[in-house]
PDB file of N, CA, C and O in Angstrom:
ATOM      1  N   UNK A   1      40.512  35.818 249.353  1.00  0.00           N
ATOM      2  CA  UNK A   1      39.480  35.883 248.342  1.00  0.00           C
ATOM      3  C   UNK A   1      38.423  34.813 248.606  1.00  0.00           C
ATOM      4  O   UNK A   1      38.416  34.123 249.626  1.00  0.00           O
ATOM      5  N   UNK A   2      37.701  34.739 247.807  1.00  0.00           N
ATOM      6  CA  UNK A   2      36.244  33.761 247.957  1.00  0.00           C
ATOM      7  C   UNK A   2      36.588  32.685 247.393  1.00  0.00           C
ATOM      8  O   UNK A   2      37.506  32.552 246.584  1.00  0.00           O
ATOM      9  N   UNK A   3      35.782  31.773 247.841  1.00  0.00           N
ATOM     10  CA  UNK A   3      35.960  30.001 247.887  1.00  0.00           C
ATOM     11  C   UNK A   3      35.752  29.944 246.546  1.00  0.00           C
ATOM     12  O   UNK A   3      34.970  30.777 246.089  1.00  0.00           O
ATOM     13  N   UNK A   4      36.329  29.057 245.697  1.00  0.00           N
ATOM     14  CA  UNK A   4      35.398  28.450 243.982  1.00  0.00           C
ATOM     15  C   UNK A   4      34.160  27.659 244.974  1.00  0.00           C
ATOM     16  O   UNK A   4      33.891  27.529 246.168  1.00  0.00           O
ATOM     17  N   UNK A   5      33.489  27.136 243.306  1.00  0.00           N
ATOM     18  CA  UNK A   5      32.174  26.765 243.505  1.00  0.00           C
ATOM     19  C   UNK A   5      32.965  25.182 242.795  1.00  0.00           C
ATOM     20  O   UNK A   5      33.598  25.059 241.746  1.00  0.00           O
ATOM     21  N   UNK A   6      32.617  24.151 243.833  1.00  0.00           N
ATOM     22  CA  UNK A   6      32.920  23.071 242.941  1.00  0.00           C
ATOM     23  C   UNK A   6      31.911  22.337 242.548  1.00  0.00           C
ATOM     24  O   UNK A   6      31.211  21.996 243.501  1.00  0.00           O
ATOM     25  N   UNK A   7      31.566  21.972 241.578  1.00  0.00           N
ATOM     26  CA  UNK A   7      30.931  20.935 240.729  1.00  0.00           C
ATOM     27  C   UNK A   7      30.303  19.895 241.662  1.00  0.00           C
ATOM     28  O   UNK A   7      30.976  19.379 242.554  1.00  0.00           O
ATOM     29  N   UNK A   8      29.047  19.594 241.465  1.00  0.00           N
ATOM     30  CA  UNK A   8      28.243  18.323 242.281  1.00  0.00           C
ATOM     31  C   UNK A   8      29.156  17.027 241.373  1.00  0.00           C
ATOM     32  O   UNK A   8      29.559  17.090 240.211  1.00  0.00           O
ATOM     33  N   UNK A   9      29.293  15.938 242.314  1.00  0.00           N
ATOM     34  CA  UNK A   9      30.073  14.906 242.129  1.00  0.00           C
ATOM     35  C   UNK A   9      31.604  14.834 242.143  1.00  0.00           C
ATOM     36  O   UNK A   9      32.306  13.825 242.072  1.00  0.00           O
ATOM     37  N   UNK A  10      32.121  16.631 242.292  1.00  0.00           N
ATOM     38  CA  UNK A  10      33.290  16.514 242.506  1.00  0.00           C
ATOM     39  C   UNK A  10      34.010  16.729 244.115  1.00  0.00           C
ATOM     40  O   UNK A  10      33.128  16.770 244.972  1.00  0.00           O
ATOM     41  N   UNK A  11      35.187  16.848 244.584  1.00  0.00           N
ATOM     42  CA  UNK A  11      36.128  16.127 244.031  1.00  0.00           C
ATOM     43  C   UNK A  11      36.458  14.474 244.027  1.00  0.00           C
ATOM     44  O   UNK A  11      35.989  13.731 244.890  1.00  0.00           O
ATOM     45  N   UNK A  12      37.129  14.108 243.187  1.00  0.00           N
ATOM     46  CA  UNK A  12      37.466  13.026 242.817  1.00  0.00           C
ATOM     47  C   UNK A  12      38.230  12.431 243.517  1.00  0.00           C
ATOM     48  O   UNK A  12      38.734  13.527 243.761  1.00  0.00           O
ATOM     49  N   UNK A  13      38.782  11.798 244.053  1.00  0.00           N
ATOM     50  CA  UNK A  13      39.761  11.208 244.929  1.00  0.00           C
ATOM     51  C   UNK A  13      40.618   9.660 244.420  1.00  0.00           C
ATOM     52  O   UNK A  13      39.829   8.802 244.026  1.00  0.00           O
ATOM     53  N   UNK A  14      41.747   9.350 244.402  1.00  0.00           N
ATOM     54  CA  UNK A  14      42.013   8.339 243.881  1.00  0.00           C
ATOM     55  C   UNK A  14      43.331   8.173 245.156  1.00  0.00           C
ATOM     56  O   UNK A  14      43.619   9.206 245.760  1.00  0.00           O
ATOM     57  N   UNK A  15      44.003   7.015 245.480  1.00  0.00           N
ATOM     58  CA  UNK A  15      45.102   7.003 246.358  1.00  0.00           C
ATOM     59  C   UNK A  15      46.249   6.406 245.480  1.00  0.00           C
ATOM     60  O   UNK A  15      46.085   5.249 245.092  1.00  0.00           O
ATOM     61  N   UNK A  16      47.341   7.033 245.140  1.00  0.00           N
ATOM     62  CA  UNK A  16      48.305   6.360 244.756  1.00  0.00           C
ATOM     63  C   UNK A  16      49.596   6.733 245.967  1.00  0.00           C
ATOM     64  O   UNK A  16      49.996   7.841 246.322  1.00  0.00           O
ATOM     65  N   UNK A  17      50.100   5.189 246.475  1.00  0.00           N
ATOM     66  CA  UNK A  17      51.296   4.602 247.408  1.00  0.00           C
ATOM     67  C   UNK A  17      50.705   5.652 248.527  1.00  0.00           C
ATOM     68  O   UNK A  17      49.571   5.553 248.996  1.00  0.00           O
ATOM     69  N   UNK A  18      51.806   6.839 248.936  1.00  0.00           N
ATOM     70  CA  UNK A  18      51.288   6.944 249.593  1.00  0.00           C
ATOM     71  C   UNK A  18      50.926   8.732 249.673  1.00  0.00           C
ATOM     72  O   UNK A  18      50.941   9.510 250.627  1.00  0.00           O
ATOM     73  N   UNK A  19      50.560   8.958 247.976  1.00  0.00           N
ATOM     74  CA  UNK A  19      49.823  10.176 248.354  1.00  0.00           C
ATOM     75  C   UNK A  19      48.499  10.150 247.585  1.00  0.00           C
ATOM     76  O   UNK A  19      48.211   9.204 246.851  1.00  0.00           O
ATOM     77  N   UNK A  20      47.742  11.153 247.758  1.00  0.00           N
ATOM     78  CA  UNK A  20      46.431  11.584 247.263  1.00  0.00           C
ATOM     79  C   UNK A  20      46.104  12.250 245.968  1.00  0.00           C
ATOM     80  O   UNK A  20      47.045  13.036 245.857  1.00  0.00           O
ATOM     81  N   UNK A  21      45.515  12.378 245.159  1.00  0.00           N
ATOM     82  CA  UNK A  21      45.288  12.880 243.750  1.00  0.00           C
ATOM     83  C   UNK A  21      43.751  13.090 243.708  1.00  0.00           C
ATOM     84  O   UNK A  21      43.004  12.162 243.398  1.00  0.00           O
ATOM     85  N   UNK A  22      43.241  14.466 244.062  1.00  0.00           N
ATOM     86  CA  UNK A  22      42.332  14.719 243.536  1.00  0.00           C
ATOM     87  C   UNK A  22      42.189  15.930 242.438  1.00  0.00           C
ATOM     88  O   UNK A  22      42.931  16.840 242.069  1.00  0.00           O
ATOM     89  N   UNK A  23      40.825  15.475 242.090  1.00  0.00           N
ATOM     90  CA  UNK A  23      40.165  16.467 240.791  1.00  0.00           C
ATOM     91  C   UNK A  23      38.698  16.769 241.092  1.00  0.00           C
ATOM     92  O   UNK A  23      37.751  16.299 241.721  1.00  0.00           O
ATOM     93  N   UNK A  24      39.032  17.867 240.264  1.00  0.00           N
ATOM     94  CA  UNK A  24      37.406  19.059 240.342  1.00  0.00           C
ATOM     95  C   UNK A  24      37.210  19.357 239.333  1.00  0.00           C
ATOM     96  O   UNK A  24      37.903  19.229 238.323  1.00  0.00           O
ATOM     97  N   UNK A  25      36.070  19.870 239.506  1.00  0.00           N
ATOM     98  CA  UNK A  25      35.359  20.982 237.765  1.00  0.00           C
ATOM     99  C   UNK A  25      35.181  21.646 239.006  1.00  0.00           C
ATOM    100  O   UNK A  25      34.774  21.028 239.990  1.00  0.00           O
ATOM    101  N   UNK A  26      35.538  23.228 239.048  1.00  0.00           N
ATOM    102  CA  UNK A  26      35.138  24.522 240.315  1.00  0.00           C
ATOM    103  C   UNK A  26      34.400  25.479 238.561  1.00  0.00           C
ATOM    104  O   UNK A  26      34.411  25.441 237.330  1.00  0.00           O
ATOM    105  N   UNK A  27      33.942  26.110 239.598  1.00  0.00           N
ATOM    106  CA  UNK A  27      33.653  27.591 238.443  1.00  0.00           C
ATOM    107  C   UNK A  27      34.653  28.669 239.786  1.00  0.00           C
ATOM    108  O   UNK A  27      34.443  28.785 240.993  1.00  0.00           O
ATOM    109  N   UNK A  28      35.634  29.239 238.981  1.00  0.00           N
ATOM    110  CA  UNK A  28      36.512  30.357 239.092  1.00  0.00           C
ATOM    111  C   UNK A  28      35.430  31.797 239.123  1.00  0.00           C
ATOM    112  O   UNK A  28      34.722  31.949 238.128  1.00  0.00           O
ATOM    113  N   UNK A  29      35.346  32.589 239.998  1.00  0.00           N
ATOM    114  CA  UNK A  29      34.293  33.796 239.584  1.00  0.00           C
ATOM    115  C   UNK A  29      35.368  35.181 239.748  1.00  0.00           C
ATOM    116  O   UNK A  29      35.102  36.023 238.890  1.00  0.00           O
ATOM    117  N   UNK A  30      35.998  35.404 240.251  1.00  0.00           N
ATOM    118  CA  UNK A  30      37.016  36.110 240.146  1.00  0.00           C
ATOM    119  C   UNK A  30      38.565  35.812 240.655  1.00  0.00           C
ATOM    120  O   UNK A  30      38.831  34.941 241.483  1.00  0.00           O
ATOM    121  N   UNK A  31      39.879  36.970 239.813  1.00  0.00           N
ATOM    122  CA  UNK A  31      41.246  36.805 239.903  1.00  0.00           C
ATOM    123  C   UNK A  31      41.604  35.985 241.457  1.00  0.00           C
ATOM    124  O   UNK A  31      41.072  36.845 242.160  1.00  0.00           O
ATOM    125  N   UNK A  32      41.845  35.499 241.933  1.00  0.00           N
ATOM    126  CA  UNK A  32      42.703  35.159 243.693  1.00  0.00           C
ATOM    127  C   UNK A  32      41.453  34.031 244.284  1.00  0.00           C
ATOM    128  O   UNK A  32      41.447  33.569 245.425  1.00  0.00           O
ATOM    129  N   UNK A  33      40.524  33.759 243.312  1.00  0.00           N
ATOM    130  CA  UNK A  33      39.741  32.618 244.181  1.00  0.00           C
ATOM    131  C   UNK A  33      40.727  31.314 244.553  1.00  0.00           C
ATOM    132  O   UNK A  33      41.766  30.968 243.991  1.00  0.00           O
ATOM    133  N   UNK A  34      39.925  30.610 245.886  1.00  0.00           N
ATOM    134  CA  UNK A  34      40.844  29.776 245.933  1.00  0.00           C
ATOM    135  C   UNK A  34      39.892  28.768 246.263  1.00  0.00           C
ATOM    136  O   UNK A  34      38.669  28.847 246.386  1.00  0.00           O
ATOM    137  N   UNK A  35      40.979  27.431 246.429  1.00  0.00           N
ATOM    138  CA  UNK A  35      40.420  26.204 246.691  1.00  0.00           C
ATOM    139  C   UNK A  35      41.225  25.427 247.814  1.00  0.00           C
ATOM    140  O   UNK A  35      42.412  25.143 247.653  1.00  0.00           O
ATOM    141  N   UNK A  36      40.517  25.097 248.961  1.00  0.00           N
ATOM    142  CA  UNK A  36      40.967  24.438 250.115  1.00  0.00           C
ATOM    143  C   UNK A  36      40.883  22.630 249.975  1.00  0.00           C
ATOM    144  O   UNK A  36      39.994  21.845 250.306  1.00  0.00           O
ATOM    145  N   UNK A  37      42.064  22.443 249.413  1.00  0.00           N
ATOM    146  CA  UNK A  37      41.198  20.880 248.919  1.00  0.00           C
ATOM    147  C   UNK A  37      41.163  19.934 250.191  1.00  0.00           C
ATOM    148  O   UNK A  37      40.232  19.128 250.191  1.00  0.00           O
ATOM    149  N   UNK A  38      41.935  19.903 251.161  1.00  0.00           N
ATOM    150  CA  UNK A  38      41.824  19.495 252.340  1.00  0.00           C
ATOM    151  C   UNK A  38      43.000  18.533 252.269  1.00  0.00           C
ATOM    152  O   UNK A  38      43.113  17.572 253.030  1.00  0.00           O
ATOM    153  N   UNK A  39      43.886  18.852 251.294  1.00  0.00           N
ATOM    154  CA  UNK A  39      45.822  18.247 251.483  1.00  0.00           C
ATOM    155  C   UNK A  39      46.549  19.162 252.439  1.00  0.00           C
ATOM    156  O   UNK A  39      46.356  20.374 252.527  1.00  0.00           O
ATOM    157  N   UNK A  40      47.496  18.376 253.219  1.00  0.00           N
ATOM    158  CA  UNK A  40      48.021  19.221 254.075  1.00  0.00           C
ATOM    159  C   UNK A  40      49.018  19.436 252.851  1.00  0.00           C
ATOM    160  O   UNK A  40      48.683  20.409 252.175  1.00  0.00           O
ATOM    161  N   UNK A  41      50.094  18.817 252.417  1.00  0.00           N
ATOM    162  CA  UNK A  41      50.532  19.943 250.978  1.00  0.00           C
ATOM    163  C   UNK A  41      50.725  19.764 249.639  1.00  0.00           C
ATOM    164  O   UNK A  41      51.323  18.689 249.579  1.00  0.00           O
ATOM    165  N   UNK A  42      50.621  20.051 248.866  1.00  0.00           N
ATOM    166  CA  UNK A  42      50.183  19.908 247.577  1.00  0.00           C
ATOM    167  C   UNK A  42      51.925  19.934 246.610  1.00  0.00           C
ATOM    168  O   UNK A  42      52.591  20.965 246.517  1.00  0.00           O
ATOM    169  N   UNK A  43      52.277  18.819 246.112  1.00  0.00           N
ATOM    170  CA  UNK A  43      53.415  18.142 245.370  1.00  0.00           C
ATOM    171  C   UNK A  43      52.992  18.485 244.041  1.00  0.00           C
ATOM    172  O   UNK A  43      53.977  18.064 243.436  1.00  0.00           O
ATOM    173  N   UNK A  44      51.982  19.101 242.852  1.00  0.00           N
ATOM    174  CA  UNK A  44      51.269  19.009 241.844  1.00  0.00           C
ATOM    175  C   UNK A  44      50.504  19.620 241.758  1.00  0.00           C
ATOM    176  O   UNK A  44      49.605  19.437 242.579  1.00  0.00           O
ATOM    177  N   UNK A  45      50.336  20.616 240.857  1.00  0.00           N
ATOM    178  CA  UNK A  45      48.944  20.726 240.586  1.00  0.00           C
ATOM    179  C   UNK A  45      48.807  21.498 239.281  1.00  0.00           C
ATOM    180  O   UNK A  45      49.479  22.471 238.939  1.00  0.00           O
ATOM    181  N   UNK A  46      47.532  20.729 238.409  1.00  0.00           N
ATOM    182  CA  UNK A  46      47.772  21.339 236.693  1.00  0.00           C
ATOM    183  C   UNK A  46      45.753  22.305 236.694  1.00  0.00           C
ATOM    184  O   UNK A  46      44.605  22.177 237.119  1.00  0.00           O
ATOM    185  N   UNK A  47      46.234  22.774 236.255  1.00  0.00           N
ATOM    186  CA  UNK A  47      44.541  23.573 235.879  1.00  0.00           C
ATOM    187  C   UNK A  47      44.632  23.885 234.639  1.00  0.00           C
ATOM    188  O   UNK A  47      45.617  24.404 234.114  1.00  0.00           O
ATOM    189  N   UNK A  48      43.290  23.491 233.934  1.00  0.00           N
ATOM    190  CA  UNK A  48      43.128  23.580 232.634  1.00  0.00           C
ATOM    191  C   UNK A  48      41.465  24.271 232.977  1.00  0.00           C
ATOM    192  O   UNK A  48      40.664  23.985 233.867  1.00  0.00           O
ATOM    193  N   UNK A  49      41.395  25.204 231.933  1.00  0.00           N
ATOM    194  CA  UNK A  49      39.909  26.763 231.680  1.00  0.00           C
ATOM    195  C   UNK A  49      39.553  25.700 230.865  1.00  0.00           C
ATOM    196  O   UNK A  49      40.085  24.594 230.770  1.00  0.00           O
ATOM    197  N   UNK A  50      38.345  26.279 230.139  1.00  0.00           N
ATOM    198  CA  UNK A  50      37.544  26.191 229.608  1.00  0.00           C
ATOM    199  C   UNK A  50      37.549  26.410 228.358  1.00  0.00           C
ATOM    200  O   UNK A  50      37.268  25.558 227.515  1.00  0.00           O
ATOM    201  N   UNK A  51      37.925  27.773 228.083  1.00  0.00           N
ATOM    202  CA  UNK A  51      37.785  28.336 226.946  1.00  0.00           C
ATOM    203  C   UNK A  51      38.842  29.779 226.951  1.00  0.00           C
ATOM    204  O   UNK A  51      38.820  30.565 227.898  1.00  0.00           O
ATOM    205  N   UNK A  52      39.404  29.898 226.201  1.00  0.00           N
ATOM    206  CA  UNK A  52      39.951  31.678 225.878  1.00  0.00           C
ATOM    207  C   UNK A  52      40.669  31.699 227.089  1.00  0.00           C
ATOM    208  O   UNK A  52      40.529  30.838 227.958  1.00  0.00           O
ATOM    209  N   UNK A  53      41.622  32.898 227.186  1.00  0.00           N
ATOM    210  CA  UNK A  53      42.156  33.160 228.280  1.00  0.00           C
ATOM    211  C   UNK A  53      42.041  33.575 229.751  1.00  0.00           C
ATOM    212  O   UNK A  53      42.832  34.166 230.486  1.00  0.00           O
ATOM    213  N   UNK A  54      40.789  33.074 229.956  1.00  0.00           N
ATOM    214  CA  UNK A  54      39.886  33.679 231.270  1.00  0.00           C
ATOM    215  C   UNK A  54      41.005  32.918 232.414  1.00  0.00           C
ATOM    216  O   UNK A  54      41.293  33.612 233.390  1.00  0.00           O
ATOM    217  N   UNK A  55      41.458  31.917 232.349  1.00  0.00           N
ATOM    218  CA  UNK A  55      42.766  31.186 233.558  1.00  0.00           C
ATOM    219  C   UNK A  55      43.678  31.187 232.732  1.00  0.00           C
ATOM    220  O   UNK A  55      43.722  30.637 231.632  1.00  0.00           O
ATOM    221  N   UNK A  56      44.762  32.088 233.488  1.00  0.00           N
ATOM    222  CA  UNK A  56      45.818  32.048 233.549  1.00  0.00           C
ATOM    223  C   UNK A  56      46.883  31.453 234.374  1.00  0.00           C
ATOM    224  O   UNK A  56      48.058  31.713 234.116  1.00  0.00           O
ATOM    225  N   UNK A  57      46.501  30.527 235.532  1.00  0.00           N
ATOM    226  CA  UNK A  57      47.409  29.897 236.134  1.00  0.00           C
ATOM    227  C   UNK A  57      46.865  29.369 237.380  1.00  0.00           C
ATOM    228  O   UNK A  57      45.645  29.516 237.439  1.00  0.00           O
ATOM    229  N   UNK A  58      47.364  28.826 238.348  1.00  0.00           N
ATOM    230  CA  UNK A  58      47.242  28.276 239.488  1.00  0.00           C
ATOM    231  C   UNK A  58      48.221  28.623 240.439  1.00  0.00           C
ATOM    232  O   UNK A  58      49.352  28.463 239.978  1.00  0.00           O
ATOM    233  N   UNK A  59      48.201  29.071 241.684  1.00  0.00           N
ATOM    234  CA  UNK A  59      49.832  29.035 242.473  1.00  0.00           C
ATOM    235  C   UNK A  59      48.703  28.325 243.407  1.00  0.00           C
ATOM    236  O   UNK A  59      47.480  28.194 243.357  1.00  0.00           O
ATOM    237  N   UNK A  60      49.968  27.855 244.467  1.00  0.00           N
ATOM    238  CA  UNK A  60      49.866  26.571 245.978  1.00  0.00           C
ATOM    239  C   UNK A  60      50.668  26.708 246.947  1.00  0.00           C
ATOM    240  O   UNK A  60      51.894  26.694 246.839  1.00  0.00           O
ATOM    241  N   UNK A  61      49.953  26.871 248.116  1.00  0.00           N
ATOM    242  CA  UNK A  61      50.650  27.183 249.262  1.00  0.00           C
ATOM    243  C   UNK A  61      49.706  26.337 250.480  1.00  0.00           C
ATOM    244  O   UNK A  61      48.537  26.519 250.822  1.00  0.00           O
ATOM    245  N   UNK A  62      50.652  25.424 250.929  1.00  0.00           N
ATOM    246  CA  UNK A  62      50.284  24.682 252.013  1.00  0.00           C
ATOM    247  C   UNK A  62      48.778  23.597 250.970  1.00  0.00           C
ATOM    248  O   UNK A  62      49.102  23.059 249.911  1.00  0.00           O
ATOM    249  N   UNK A  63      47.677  23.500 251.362  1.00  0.00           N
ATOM    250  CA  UNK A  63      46.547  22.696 250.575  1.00  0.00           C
ATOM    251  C   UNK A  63      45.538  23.806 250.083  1.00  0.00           C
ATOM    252  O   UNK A  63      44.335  23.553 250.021  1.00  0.00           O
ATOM    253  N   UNK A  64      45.995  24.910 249.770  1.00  0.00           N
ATOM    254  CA  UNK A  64      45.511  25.634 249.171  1.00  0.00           C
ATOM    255  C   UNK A  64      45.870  25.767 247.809  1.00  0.00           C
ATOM    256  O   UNK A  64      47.074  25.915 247.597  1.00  0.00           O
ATOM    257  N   UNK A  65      44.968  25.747 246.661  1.00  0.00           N
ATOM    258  CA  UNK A  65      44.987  26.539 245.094  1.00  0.00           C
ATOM    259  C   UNK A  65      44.732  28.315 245.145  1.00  0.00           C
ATOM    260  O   UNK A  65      43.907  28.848 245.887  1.00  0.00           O
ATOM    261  N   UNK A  66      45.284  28.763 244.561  1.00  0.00           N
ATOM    262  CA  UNK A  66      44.895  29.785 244.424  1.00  0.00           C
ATOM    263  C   UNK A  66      44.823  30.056 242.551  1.00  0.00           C
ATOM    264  O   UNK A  66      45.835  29.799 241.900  1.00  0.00           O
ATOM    265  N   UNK A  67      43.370  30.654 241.738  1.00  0.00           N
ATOM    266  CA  UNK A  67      43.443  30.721 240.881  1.00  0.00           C
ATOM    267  C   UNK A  67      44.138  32.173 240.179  1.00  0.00           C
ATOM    268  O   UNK A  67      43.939  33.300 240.632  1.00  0.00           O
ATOM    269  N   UNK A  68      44.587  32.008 239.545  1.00  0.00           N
ATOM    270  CA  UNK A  68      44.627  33.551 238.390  1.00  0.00           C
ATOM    271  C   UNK A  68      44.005  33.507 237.383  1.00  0.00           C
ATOM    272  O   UNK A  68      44.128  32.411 236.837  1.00  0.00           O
ATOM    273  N   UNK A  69      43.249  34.334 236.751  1.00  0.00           N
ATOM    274  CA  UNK A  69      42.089  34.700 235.726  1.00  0.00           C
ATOM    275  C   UNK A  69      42.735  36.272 235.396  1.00  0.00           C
ATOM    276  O   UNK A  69      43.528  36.920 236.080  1.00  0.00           O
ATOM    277  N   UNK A  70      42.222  36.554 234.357  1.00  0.00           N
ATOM    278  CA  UNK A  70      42.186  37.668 233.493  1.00  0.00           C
ATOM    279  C   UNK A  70      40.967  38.680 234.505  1.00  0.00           C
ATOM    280  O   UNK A  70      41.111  39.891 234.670  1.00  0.00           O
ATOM    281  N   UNK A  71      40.128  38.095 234.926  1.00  0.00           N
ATOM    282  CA  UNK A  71      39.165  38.967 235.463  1.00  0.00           C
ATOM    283  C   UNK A  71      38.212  38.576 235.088  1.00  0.00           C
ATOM    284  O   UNK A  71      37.222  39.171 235.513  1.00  0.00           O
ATOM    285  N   UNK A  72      38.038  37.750 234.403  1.00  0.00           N
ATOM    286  CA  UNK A  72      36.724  36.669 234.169  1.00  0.00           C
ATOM    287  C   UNK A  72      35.830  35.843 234.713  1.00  0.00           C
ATOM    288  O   UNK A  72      36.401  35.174 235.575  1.00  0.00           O
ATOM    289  N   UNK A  73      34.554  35.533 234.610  1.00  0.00           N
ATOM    290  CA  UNK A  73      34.253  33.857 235.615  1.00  0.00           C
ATOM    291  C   UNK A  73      34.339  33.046 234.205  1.00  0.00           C
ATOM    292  O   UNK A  73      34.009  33.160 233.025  1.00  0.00           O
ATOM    293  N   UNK A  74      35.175  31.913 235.335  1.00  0.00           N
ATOM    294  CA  UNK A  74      35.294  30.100 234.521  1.00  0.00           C
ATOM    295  C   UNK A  74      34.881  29.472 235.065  1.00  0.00           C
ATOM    296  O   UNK A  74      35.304  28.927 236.084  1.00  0.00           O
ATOM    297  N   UNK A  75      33.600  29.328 234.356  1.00  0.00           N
ATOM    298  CA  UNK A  75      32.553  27.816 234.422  1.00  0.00           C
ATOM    299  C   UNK A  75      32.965  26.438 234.858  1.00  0.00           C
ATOM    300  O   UNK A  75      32.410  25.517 235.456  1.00  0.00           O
ATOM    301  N   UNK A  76      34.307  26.674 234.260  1.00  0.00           N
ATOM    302  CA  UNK A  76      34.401  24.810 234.103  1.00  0.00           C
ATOM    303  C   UNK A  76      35.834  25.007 234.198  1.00  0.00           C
ATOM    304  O   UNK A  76      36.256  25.129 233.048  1.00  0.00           O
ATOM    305  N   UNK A  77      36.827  25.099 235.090  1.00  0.00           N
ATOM    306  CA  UNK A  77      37.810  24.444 235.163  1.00  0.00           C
ATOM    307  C   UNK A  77      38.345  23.836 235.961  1.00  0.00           C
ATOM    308  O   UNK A  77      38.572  24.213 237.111  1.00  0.00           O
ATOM    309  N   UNK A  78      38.763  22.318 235.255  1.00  0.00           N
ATOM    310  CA  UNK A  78      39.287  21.372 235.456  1.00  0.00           C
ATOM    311  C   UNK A  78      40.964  21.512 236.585  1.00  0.00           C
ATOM    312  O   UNK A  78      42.178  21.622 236.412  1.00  0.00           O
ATOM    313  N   UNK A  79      40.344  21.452 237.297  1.00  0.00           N
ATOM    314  CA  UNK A  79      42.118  21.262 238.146  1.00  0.00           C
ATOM    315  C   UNK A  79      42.058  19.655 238.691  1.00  0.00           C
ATOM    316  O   UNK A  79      41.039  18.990 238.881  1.00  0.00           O
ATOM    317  N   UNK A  80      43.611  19.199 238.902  1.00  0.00           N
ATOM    318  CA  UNK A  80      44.134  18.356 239.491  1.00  0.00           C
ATOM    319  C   UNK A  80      45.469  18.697 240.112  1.00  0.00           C
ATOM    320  O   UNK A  80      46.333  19.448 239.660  1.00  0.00           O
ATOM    321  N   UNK A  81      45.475  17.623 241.843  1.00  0.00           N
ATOM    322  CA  UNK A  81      46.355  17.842 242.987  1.00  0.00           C
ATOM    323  C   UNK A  81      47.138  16.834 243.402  1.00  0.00           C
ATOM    324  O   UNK A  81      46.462  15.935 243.903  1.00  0.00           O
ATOM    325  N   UNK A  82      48.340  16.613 243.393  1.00  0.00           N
ATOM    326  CA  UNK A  82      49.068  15.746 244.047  1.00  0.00           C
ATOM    327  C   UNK A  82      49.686  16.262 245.348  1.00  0.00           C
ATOM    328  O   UNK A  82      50.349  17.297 245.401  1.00  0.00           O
ATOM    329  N   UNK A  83      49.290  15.063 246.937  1.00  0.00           N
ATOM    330  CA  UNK A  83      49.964  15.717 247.379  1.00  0.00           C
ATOM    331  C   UNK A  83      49.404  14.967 248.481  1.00  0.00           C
ATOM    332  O   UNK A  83      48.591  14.082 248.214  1.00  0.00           O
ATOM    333  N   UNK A  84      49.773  15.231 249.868  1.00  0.00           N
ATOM    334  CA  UNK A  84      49.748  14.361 250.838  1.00  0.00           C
ATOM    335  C   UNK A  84      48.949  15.173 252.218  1.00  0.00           C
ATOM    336  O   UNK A  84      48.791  14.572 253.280  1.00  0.00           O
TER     337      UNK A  84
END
């Protein structure tokens, strides 16, 4: 599926010991978009929508997000990644 759109100023990056934690605002535009955050693999990861049930979840495979949506676009959701 097609890349999200992430947010100017994002992602966020912080280092804790010895893994990585980043965050985004993406806009979601349809079901299976994904996000390549550039972790080789991902230990975490929480996604929170916007509004109403337009995200329904997140799955992760290898440093990839993959979103689930109802079939909606989401403007604004917030994900965060733990992972190395």
């Amino acid at each position: 599926m097609a890349a999200v759109t992430v947010a100017t100023g994002w992602p966020r990056t912080n280092v804790i010991g010895n893994m990585r934690q980043k965050m985004a605002k993406v806009t979601v535009t349809n079901n299976g978009d994904t996000w390549v955050t550039g972790l080789t693999v991902i230990k975490s990861c929480s996604a929170q929508g916007s509004s109403g049930t337009k995200l329904i979840g997140a799955t992760v495979s290898g440093g990839t997000v993959t979103f689930v949506t109802d079939g909606t676009a989401d403007a604004a959701v917030f994900v965060t990644v733990v992972g190395f």
